[in-house]
N, C-alpha and C positions, 0 to 999 in steps of 0.2 A: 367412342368414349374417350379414347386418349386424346385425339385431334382434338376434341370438345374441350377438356382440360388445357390445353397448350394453349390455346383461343381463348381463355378465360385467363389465363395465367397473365399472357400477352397485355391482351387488353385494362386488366389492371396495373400493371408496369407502366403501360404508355399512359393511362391516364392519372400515377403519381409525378410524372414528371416534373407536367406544367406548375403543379401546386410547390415541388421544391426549389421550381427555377425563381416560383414568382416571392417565395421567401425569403431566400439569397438577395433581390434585389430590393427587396421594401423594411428593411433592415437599416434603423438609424439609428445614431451613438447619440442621445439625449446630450441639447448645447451644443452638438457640431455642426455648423450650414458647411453646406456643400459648394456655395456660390461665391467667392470671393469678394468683399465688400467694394464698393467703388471709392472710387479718391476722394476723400475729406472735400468739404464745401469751403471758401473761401468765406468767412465771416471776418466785417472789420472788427477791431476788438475796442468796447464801449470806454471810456474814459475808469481809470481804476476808482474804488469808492473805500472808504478808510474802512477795515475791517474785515473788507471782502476779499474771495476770490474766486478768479475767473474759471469757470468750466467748461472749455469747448466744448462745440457740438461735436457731435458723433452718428453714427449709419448703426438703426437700431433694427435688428432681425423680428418680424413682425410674422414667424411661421409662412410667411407667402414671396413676399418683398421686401426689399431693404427700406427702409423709411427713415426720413434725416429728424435727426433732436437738437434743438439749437442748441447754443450754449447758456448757459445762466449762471449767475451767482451764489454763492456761498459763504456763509458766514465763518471767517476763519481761523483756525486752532491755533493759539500760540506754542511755540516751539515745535507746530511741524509747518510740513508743506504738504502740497493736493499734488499727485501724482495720477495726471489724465488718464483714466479706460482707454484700452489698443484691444486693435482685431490682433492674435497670435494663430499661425499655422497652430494645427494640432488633429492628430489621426485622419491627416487626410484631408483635411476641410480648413475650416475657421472658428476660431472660439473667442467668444467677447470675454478681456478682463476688465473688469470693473474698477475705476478707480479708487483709489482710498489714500488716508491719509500716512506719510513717513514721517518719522523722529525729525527734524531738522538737525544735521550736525553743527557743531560751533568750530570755526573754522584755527581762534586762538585755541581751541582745547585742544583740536586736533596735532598742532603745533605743538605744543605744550607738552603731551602724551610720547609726540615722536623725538623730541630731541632734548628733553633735560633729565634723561635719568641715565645717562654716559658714563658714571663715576660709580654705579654696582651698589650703592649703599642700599639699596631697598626698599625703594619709594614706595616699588609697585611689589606685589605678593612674589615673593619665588623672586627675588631678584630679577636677572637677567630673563626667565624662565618664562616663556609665552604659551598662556595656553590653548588649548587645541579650536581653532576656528577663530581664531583673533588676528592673527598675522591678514588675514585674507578682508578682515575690517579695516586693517592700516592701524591696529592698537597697538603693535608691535615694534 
């Protein structure tokens, strides 16, 4: 009776294993590929078009294989710019960011901001007084 119990004990231990090993390994972080994208495709770039702007292609993750997306056109935002999608490392793998559109800076403002308030009158709130996460924009 005891033997019999040990051999029943046994045999269910050996047969949780395989079920934990095979968990452990089919475990995926939803948006991380595993395979690191291949090197961008050489497209020549079409003649610019007034209005528009250009959108490289890009290695688009299709759950199997990478599959290429050309580039194409878009109709463009004034006062920003198109800041292309990149593969980024990330927990282990690769993760697509998506492009999207940034502020465009004005490059007299930014001028302007850095070197005519020298004499402390006030221009800017708090005088001299920069607040917190500004310096690190160049508003400072």
């Amino acid at each position: 009776m005891r033997i019999t119990n040990i051999l029943l004990a046994a045999t269910l231990a050996a047969s949780a294993l395989p079920v934990l090993a095979q968990v452990s390994v089919n475990i995926n972080v939803p948006g991380i590929v595993q395979l690191p994208p291949p090197a961008p495709r050489y497209e020549s770039l079409p003649r610019p078009r007034p209005g528009q702007v250009w959108v490289p292609g890009y290695w688009q993750w299709n759950e199997r294989a990478y599959a290429w997306h050309p580039g194409y056109f878009v109709a463009a935002r004034p006062n920003y710019a198109y800041a292309p999608g990149e593969w980024v490392r990330d927990d282990g793998g690769w993760r697509w960011r998506e492009g999207n559109w940034r502020r465009a800076e004005r490059r007299e403002r930014r001028e302007h901001d850095r070197y005519d308030d020298h004499d402390g009158d006030g221009d800017r709130p708090g005088g001299h007084h920069c607040p917190p996460g500004q310096a690190k924009k160049g508003r400072c």
